[in-house]
Each structure stands twice: as structure tokens, then as C-alpha cells.
C-alpha positions as CSV (number, residue, x, y, z in Angstrom):
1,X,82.9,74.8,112.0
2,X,83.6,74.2,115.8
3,X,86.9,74.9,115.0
4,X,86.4,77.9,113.3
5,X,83.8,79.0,116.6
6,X,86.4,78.2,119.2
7,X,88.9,80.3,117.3
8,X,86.7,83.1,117.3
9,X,86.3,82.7,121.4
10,X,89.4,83.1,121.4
11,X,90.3,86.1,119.5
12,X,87.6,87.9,121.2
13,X,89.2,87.1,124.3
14,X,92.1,89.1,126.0
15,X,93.5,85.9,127.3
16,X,95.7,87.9,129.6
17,X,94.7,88.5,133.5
18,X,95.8,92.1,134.5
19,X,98.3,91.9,137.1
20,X,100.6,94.5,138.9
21,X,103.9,92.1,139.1
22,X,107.0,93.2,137.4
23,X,107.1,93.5,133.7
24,X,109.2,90.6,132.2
25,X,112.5,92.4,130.6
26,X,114.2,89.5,130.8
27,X,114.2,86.1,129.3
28,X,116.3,83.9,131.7
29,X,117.2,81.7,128.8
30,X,121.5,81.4,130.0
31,X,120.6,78.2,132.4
32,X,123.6,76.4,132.5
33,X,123.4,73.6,129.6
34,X,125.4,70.5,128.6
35,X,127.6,71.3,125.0
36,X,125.0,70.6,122.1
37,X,126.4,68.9,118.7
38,X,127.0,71.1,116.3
39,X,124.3,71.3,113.5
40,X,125.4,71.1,109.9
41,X,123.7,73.3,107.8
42,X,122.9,71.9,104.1
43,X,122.1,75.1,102.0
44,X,120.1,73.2,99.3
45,X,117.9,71.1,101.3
46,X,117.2,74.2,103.5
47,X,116.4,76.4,100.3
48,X,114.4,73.2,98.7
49,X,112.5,72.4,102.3
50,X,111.3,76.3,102.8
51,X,110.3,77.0,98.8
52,X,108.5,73.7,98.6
53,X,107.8,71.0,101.6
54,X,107.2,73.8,104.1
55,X,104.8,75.7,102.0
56,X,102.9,72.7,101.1
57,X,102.8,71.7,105.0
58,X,101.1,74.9,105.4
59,X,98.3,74.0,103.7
60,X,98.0,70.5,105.0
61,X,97.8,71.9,108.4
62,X,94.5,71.9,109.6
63,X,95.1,74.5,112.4
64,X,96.8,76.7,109.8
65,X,94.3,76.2,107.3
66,X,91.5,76.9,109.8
67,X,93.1,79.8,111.1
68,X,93.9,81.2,108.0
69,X,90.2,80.3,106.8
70,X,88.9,82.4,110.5
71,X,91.1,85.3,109.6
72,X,89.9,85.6,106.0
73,X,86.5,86.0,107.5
74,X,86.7,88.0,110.3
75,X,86.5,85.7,113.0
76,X,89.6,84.4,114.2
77,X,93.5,87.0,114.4
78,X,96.6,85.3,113.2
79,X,98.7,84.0,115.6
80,X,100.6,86.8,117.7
81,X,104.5,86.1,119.0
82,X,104.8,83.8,122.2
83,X,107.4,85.9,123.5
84,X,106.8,89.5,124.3
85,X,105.7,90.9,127.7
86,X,102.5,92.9,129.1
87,X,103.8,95.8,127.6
88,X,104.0,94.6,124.0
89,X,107.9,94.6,124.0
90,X,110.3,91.8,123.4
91,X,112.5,91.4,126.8
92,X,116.4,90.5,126.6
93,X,117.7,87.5,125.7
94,X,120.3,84.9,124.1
95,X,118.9,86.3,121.0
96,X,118.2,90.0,121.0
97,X,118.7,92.8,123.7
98,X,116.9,96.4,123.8
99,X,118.9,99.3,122.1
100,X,118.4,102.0,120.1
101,X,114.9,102.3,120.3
102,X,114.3,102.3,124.0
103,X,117.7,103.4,125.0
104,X,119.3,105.8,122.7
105,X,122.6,105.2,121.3
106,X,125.3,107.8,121.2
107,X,127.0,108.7,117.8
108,X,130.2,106.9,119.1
109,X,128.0,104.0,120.2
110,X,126.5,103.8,116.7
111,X,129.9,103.8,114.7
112,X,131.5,101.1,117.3
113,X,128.4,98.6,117.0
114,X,129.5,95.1,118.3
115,X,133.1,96.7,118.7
116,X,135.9,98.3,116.0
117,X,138.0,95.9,116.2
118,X,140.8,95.5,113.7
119,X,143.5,93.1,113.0
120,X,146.7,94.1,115.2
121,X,149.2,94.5,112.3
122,X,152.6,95.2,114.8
123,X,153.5,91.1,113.5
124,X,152.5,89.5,110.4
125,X,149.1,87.6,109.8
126,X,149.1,83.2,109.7
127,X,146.8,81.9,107.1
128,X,144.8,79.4,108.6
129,X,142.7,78.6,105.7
130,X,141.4,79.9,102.8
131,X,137.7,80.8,102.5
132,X,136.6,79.1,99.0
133,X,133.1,78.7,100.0
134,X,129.9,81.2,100.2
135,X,129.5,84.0,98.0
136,X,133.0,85.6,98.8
137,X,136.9,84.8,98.6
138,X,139.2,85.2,101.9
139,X,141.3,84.0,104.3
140,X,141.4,83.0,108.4
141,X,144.2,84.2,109.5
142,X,145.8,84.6,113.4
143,X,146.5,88.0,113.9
144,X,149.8,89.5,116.1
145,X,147.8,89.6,118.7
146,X,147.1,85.9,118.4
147,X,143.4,86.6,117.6
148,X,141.1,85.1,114.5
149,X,139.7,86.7,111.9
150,X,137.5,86.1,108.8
151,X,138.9,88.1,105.7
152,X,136.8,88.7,103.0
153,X,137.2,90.3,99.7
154,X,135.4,92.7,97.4
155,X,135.5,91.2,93.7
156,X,137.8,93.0,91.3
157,X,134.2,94.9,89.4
158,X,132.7,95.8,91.9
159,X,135.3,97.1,94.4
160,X,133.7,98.4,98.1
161,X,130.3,96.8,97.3
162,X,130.2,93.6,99.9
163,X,132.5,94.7,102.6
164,X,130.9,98.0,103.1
165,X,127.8,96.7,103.1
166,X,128.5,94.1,105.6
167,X,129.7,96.6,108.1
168,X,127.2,98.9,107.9
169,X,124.4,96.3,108.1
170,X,126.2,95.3,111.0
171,X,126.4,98.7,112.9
172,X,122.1,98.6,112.1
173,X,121.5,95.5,113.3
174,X,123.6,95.6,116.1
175,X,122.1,98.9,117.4
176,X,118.2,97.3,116.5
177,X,119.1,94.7,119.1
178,X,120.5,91.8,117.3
179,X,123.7,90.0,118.2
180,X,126.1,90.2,115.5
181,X,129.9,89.5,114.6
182,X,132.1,92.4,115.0
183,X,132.8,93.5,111.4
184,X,134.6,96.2,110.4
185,X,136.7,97.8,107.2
186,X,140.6,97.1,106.8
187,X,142.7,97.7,104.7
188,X,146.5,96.3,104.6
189,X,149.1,95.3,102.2
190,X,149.6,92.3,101.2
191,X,153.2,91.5,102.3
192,X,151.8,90.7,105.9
193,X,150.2,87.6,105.1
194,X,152.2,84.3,106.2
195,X,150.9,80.7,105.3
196,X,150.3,78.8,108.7
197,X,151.8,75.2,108.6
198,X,148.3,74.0,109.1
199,X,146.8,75.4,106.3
200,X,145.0,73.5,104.3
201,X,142.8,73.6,101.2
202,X,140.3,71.7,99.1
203,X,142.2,69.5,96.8
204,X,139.3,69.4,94.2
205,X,139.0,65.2,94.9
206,X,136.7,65.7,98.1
207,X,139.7,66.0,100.4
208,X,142.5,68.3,101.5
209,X,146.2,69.4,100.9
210,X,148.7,72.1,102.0
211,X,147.6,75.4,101.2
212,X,150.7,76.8,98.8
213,X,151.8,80.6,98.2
214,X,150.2,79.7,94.5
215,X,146.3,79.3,96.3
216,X,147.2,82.9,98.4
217,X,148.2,84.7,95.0
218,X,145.1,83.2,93.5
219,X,143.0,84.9,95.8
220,X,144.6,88.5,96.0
221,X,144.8,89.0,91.8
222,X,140.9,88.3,91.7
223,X,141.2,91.8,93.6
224,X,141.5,95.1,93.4
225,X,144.5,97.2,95.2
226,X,144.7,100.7,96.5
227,X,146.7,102.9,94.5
228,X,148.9,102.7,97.7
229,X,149.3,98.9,97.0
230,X,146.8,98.0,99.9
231,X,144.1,95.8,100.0
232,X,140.4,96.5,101.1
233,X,138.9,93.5,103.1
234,X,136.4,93.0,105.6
235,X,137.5,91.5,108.6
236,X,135.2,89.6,111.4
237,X,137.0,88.6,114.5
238,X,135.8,85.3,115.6
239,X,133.2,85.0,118.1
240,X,133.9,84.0,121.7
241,X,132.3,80.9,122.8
242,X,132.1,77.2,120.8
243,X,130.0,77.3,117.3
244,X,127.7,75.1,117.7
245,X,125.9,75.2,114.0
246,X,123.3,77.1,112.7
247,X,119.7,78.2,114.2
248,X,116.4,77.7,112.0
249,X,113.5,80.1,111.0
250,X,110.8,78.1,112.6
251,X,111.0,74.9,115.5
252,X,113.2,74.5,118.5
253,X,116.9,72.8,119.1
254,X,116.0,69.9,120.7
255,X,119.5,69.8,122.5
256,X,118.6,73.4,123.6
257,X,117.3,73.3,127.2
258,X,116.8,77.2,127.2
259,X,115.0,77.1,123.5
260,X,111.6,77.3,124.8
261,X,109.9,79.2,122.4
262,X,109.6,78.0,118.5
263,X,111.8,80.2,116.3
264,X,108.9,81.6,113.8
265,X,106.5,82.4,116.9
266,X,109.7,84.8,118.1
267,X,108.5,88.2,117.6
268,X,112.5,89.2,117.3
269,X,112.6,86.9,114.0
270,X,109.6,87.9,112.8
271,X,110.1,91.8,113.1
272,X,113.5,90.7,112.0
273,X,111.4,91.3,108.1
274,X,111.0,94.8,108.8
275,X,114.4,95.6,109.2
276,X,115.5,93.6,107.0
277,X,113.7,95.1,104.3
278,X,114.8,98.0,105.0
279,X,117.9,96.8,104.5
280,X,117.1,94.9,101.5
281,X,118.9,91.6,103.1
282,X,117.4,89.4,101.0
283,X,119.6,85.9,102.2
284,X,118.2,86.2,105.6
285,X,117.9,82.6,106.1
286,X,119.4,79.8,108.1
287,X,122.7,79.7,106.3
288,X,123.6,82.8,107.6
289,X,123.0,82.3,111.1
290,X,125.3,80.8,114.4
291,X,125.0,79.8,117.5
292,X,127.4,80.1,119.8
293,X,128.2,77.7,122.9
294,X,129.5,80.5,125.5
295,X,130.0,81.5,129.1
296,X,129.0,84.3,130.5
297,X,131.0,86.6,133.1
298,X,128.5,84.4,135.7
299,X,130.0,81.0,134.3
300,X,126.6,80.3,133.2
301,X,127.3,77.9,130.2
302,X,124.5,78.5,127.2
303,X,123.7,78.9,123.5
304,X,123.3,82.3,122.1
305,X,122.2,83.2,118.9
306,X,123.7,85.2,116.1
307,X,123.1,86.9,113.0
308,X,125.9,86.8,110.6
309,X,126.8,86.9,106.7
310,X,125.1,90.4,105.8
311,X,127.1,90.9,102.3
312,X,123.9,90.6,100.5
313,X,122.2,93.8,101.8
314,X,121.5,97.0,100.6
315,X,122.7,96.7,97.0
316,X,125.0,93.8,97.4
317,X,125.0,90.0,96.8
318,X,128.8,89.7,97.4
319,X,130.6,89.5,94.8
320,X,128.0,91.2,92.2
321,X,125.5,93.2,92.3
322,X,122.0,92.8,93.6
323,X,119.6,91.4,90.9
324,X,116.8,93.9,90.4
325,X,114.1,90.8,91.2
326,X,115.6,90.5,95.0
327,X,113.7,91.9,97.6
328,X,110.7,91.8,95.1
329,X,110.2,88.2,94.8
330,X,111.3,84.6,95.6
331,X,114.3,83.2,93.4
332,X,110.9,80.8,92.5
333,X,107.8,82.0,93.2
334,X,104.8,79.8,92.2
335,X,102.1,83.0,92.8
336,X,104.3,85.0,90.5
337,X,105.1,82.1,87.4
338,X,101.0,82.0,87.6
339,X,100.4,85.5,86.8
340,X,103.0,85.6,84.0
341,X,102.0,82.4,82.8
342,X,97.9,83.9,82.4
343,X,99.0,87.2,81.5
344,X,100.7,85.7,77.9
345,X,103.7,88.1,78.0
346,X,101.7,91.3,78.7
347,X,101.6,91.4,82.6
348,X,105.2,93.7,83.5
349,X,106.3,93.5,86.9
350,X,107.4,96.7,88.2
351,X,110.7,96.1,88.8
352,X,111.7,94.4,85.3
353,X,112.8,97.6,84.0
354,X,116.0,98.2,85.6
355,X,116.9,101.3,87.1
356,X,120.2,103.3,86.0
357,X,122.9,103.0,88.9
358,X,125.1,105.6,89.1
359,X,127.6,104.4,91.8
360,X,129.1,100.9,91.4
361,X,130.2,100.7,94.7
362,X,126.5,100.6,95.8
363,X,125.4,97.7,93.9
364,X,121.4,98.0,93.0
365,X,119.5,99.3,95.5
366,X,116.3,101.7,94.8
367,X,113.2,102.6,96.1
368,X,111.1,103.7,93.1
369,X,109.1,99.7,93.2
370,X,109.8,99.1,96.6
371,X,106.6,98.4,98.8
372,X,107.3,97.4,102.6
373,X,104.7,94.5,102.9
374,X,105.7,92.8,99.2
375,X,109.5,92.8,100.3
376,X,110.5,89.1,100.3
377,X,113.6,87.6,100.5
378,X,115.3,85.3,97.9
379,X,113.9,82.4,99.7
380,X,110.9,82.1,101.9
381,X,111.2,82.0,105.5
382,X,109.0,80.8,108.0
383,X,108.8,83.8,110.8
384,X,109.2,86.3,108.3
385,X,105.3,84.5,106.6
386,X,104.4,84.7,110.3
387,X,104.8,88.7,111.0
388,X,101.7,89.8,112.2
389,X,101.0,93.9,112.0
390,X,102.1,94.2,116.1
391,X,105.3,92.4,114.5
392,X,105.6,94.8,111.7
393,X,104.9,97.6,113.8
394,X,107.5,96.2,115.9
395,X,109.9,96.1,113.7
396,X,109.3,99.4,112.0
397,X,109.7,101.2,115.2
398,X,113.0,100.1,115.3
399,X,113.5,101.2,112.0
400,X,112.5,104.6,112.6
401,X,114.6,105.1,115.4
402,X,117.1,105.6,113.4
403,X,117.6,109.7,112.7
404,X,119.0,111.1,109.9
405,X,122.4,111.2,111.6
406,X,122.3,108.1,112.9
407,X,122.0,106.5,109.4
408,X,124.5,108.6,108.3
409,X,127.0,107.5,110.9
410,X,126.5,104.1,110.7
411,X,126.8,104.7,106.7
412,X,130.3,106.1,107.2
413,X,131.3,102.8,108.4
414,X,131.2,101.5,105.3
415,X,134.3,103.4,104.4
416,X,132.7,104.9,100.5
417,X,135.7,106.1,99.1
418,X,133.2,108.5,96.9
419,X,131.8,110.7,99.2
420,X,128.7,111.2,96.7
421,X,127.9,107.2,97.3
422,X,127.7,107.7,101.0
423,X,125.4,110.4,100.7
424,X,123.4,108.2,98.1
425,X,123.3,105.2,100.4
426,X,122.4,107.4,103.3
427,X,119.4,109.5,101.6
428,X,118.0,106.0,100.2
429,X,117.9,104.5,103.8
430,X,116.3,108.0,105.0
431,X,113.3,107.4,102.1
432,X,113.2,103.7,102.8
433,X,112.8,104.4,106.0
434,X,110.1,106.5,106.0
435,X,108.1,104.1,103.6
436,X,108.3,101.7,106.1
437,X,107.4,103.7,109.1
438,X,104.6,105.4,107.2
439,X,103.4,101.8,106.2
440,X,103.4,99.8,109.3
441,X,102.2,103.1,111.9
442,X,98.8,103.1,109.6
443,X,98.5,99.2,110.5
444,X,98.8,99.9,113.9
445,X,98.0,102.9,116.2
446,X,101.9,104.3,116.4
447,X,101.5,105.4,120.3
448,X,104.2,104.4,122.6
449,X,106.8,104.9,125.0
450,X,103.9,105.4,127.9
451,X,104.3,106.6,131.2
452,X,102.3,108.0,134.2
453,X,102.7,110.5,137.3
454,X,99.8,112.7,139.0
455,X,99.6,114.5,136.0
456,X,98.1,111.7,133.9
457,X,99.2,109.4,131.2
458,X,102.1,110.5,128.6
459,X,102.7,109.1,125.3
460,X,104.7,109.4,122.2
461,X,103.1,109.5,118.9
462,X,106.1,108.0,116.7
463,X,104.6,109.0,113.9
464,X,105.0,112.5,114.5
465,X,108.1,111.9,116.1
466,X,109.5,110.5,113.1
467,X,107.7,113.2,110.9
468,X,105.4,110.8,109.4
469,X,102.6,113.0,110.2
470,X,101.8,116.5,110.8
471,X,101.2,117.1,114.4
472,X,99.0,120.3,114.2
473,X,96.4,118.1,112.2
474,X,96.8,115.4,114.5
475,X,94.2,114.4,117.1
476,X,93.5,111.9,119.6
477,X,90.5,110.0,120.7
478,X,90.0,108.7,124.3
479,X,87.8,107.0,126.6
480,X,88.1,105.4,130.2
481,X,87.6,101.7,130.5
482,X,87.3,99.3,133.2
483,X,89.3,96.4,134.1
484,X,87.3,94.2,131.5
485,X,87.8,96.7,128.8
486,X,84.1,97.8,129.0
487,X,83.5,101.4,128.5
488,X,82.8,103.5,131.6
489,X,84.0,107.5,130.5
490,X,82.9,109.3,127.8
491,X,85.0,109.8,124.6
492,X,87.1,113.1,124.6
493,X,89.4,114.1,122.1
494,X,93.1,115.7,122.5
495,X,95.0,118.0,120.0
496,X,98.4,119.2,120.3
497,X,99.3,117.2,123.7
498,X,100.3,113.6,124.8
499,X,98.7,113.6,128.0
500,X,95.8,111.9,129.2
501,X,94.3,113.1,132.5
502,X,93.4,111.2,135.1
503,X,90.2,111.2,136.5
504,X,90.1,112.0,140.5
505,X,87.8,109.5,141.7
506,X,88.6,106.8,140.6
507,X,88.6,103.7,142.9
508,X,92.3,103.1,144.8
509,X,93.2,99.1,144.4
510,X,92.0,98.9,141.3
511,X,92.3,98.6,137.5
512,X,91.6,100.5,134.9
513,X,92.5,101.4,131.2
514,X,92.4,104.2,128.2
515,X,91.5,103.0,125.1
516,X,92.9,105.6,122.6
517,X,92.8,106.3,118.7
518,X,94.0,108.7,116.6
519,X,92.6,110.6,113.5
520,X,95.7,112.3,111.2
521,X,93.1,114.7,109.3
522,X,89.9,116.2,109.7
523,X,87.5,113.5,108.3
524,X,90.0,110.9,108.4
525,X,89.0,107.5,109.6
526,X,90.2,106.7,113.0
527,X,92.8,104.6,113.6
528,X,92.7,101.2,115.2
529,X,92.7,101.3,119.2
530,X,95.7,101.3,121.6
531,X,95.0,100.1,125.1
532,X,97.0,101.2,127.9
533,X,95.9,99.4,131.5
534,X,97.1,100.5,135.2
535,X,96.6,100.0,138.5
536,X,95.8,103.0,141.6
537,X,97.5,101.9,144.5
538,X,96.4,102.9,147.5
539,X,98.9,106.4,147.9
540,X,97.8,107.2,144.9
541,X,100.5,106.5,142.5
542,X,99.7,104.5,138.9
543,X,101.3,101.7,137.7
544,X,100.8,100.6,133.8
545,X,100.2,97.1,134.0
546,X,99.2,96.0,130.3
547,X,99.4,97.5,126.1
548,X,97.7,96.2,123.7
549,X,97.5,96.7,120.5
550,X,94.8,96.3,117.7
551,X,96.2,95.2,114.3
């Protein structure tokens, strides 16, 4: 019970002391750090550790359990991320960098992404090895240019499916923030491929032998050629830098000096979810992450953190199709067996029925049972179980900075040779998109993007940016508050404007806030508050010091 009572303290508590220094936008995470050993990642302990012995260590925690316990009654918030600044926002880092959402991307910008880059094909390709492993077949070859790349195939039945879904996922996410490989569609014939004397491959007795012209043909008849004779690959030049193993959903590397801040308590990682159930990447998990030993153009030697592997988005899991069950519940899910188990055959989850697909290339990808805050992916991870609604709304935000045309170019990447399935892939994003947004901005008051001049305090209501919500029956609630939060103006409402006036006597060299809410229909509930705080310097001039947000 003390427990629960301190808890409470807290959450009531703002925890933060207003100050007027600079906002953190940056994390200075790239301190020059010795070479750490590369981790090995062991896909079956890390699937068995997450669906089982982390779940059950949940519950054995007493400060999860209690917190839980507090939140479930009202009197204690979940946990928020350790890692954004005053302003709500998540500053730059080795592991995510403000784009699209703050800064705007230009068309070009969205259909270049990381970079595309494509394999020089003046001189023929060396096979460094073949790629036997994962969910896809390929090759690493050296390129004419003498750079690396990662080659990987499209099965033979389902032809476009993986490779344009990595590339387009990558365009997204790159644009969102993340750091990702530079991935793009190729196509080349098959005659350009050369078997490097080093090339090796598994000998099926544990070991390795010479990679032979018989392993290479292998590979190329389990695909599908243009009528032209070319093949269709995806192609991911290597990153710069030393890999140094994979990063994990929740704790720290221990040989990290920089890694501060434990991974499920990043608010990048958790409103990581959002976006990627928008992008229905359902193995977003340790296996398909790197870091990356680099130096900078300061000679600042650090880790930085990538996403990679996104062949199992949208519709895709590689080499097949998406079953209808991902993105709608874990490969085992023990809440799930329990309600099939007590509902004796007659309990039908939505999704069981599968929906026709028209367009192969597309894999299974719908939106008729998809419901933002159910998305899972096929095996639990520990930020995405910590996304608060300030996450959420996080992510979402980023989600819905995405226009039409944006989606649409970054869909074109994908090189559809059906014109009908880009437009398919496209308008589905568009709808999942708005579900989200529409979602997420009624967990939490959707006004950002504030500034202040002599006129006042200006805001954006993103969800009538985005069209979520109609702006004529829109209105906003307001009232002054003093540096403790405590009330001091009376409430006044605003319709059709963004633009909170400032009152003319206030007190120079000192704080003060607006605590604002918004009603999206006559008789509508309010929404949840948005505090915005700032300081009057003595000229006269505001400064906004603090957001926060009410979820």
C-alpha cells in the first residue's frame, strides 16, 4: 500500500522544474568508444525468452506489478519514455533523427530515402557468398565499383512481393527518422555474376566448402525472370562502419558507453509500434536489427543503431505471403488459446475468415479487422508492451505526416509492375493511416507544432490537418495557468483559429502556461488537456519552455 501511495505522489507530480535553457535536440550519444564485441544473435532463444521468460518476469516484478496494479485503479500513470525533451519530442541521436514530421521532405527526398544506390554494372559482380539463411535466397557480391551488396530474391509464386516491400518500407522508415540500410530495386541479367575465389558455402556437415557454379544456378531457377531474361532483386549496399551485432528491445549494451538509456524506455522504440503497424511489420524484433561501429566526419568513433530486414511488411513474409493471423496476434498467444479454449469452437476471431487478394504481388494485407491498439507483432516485444498513449501519439503523428502523395511516392519505389497494385498498396496505406491517426489523436489532445510572437500562441491541430476532423465543428477550450499549473484566467473557448492571445499584463520574468482542450462536436466530451508553458522576458518576447501531454 505505501507503494502504491508513493506511486500516486508521483504521478500527481510534474516532476519537471520549468526552466528557460535550451531545448535538448540532441542526444550527444557519438562519445568516442573502444570497439565492442560483436553480439551474436540466437533467433530461438530471443523468440522463446520474449513469449515466455520475459512475460513471466513481468509479473514477478513487484514494481511492474504495483505499477500496473496503481494504473488499473487510477492512482499511479505507466511509465513515460526516459528520453524525450521539455517539449515532448525525441531529440537526434545514434538511433533516430527528426524528418518528415518536423521537417518536411521533398518528393525527391522521399523516393531517395537512405540513398538510390544501385550496383554499378560497367564490370561484372564477385559472389562473395551465398545468402542460405533468413527468410530469403541471395547472394553478396562486390560490385564494379568494388562496393558490397546484399541480393535478395523474390520466390518464383510470388514474384515482386519481398523486394518491393522492403524498399518501400525503407523509404517510410527512413523519412519517420529511423536509420536504415539503403535498399533499393534492381534488376540485371544473370550473365554478370562471377564466383569470387573466396566464396564459400555451407557444406550441410556444420562446416564450409567452395561455393561452385552448381550452388549459383540453384539459386537463380528458384526464381522468376523478366521476359527480357532479367532478374528482379533487392539490393542493400553494406553499411559503412564495423557490425557489431544486434541491439535488443529492452536493457542496455554493457560495452556501450553512450547506451544510457534502456532500450524499451526509448520513446523512438516504443512509437516504433505505431509505425510499424501501419506497416504491418510484424518481425520487428531483435533479429532484424544492427549496430554499426562507425566514425563520423568528426572522427568520433561510436555505435549507431539500425533497423534492417523489412521483407515482412505490408503483405509480405519473404518468400510467401503474410498469414492472415500476423499483425493480429502472437505466433502463440496464451490470452488468445484461453478464449478459444472456453469458447468450445464457437468464439471466431475476426480475422479467420480470409479475405480474397486480388494482386499476388501484394501479399495479404487488409484493413477490414485491423484495429491500431490490437496490432501485435509475431512475437512480443518489450518497448512495443511499454508504448504509452504520449508514445502512440508519437508515433501516429509521424504516421500522419505522410500525405497522400507522399505514400504514393514512396509506393512507386517498390517498382509494381501492375500499375493497379500500386494504387492498391497506396489507398490501403492512405486508410490505414487514417485509422491510426484517428485512434491515437482521441487518446491524446492532437495539438502541436506550437509557437509564439506578440500575437499570442499558435498551434496546429493535426487532426484537422490530417482531415481527421472537421474544422468548422471544432473548438477549443482554454484557460491561463500559473507556473504551478494552478488556474489563474478564466476558461474561454476558440472556434476557427489556432491562436491563443496573450494577456497584456502579465508579469515580465516569469512563467506561465495555457492549459488547452478541444471538443470535435457540439456536446462532445472534451478532450484530455495539452499544456503549453513559457516564459516573458523582460523585452517582452515569449519563450515556450515545457508541453505536456495528458494521456
Amino acid at each position: 500500500m505505501d507503494l502504491l501511495l508513493a506511486l500516486a505522489i508521483s504521478a500527481c507530480s510534474s516532476g519537471n522544474q520549468l526552466t528557460t535553457r535550451p531545448i535538448k535536440w540532441v542526444d550527444p550519444d557519438h562519445r568516442t568508444i573502444p570497439q565492442p564485441k560483436e553480439i551474436v544473435e540466437n533467433q530461438i532463444w530471443d523468440i522463446i525468452d520474449h513469449t515466455l521468460f520475459f512475460q513471466i518476469g513481468k509479473v514477478l516484478d513487484l514494481g511492474w506489478a504495483a505499477r500496473r496494479t496503481g494504473n488499473l485503479m487510477g492512482v499511479a500513470s505507466l511509465r513515460q519514455a526516459d528520453n524525450v525533451n521539455a517539449l515532448d519530442e525525441v531529440p537526434n541521436s545514434s538511433w533516430f533523427t527528426n524528418r518528415h514530421f518536423l521537417r518536411p521532405l521533398s518528393q525527391q527526398a522521399l523516393a531517395d530515402g537512405p540513398g538510390e544506390i544501385q550496383p554499378d554494372t560497367s564490370g561484372y559482380w564477385e559472389i562473395y557468398a551465398g545468402k542460405f539463411e533468413g527468410g530469403t535466397a541471395g547472394f553478396t557480391i562486390k560490385d564494379a565499383a568494388g562496393d558490397l551488396y546484399l541480393l535478395k530474391f523474390d520466390s518464383r509464386d510470388n514474384h515482386e512481393m519481398g523486394s518491393a516491400a522492403e524498399v518501400i518500407a525503407t523509404k517510410l522508415l527512413h523519412a519517420a527518422g529511423y536509420y536504415v540500410p539503403q535498399n533499393s530495386v534492381v534488376y540485371f541479367r544473370p550473365e554478370i555474376l562471377r564466383i569470387g575465389s573466396k566464396a564459400q558455402v555451407p557444406d550441410g556437415a556444420g562446416g564450409k566448402r567452395p561455393m561452385v557454379e552448381q550452388d549459383v544456378q540453384g539459386i537463380l531457377q528458384r526464381i522468376t525472370a523478366e521476359p527480357d531474361g532479367r532478374l528482379r532483386c533487392m539490393a542493400s549496399k553494406f553499411l559503412s562502419g564495423v557490425p557489431v551485432g544486434i541491439f535488443d528491445y529492452h536493457g542496455v549494451r554493457k560495452d556501450d558507453g553512450n547506451d544510457r538509456v534502456w532500450h524499451e524506455h526509448r520513446r523512438e522504440l516504443r512509437g516504433l509500434r505505431v509505425l510499424a503497424s501501419w506497416m504491418n511489420d510484424a518481425d520487428r524484433r531483435a533479429a532484424n536489427t544492427l549496430d554499426m561501429y562507425v566514425t563520423d566526419a568528426q572522427g568520433r568513433r561510436y555505435v549507431k543503431h539500425y533497423i534492417i530486414d523489412m521483407g515482412s511488411t505490408f503483405g509480405s513474409n519473404n518468400m510467401m505471403p503474410h498469414l492472415p493471423k500476423y499483425g493480429n496476434e502472437y505466433v502463440w498467444d496464451a490470452g488468445q488459446v484461453a478464449r478459444s479454449m472456453l469458447g468450445l469452437g464457437f468464439y471466431r476471431k475476426p480475422w479467420e475468415e480470409p479475405l480474397p487478394m486480388p494482386y499476388p504481388e501484394l501479399g495479404y494485407f487488409e484493413n477490414q479487422t485491423f484495429r491500431p491498439l490490437k496490432w501485435v507483432p509475431t512475437y512480443p516485444n518489450p518497448a512495443f508492451e511499454k508504448c504509452t498513449g504520449r508514445d502512440g501519439y508519437w508515433g501516429a503523428k509521424l504516421v500522419m505526416s505522410f500525405s497522400d502523395k507522399d505514400i504514393a511516392t514512396c509506393v512507386q519505389a517498390g517498382k509494381y509492375t501492375n500499375p493497379e497494385a500500386t494504387a492498391e498498396l497506396t489507398r490501403l496505406l492512405v486508410e490505414r493511416r487514417d485509422l491510426i491517426g484517428r485512434f491515437w489523436f482521441e487518446q491524446v489532445n492532437p495539438l502541436d507544432l506550437f509557437w509564439m510572437d506578440r500575437g499570442g500562441l499558435h498551434f496546429e491541430d493535426l487532426g484537422v490537418k490530417g482531415g481527421l476532423f472537421d474544422e468548422q465543428r471544432t473548438r477549443y477550450r482554454y484557460a491561463l495557468l500559473d507556473e504551478t499549473g494552478r488556474t489563474v484566467g478564466p476558461l474561454q473557448d476558440l472556434r476557427g483559429e489556432r491562436r491563443i492571445p496573450v494577456p497584456g499584463d502579465l508579469s515580465k520574468e516569469a512563467y506561465y502556461g495555457f492549459e488547452i482542450r478541444t471538443q470535435r462536436r457540439e456536446g462532445a466530451p472534451w478532450s484530455r488537456y495539452t499544456r503549453v508553458y513559457f516564459y516573458v522576458w523582460e523585452s517582452g518576447k515569449y519563450q515556450i519552455v515545457r508541453v505536456d501531454r495528458d494521456d
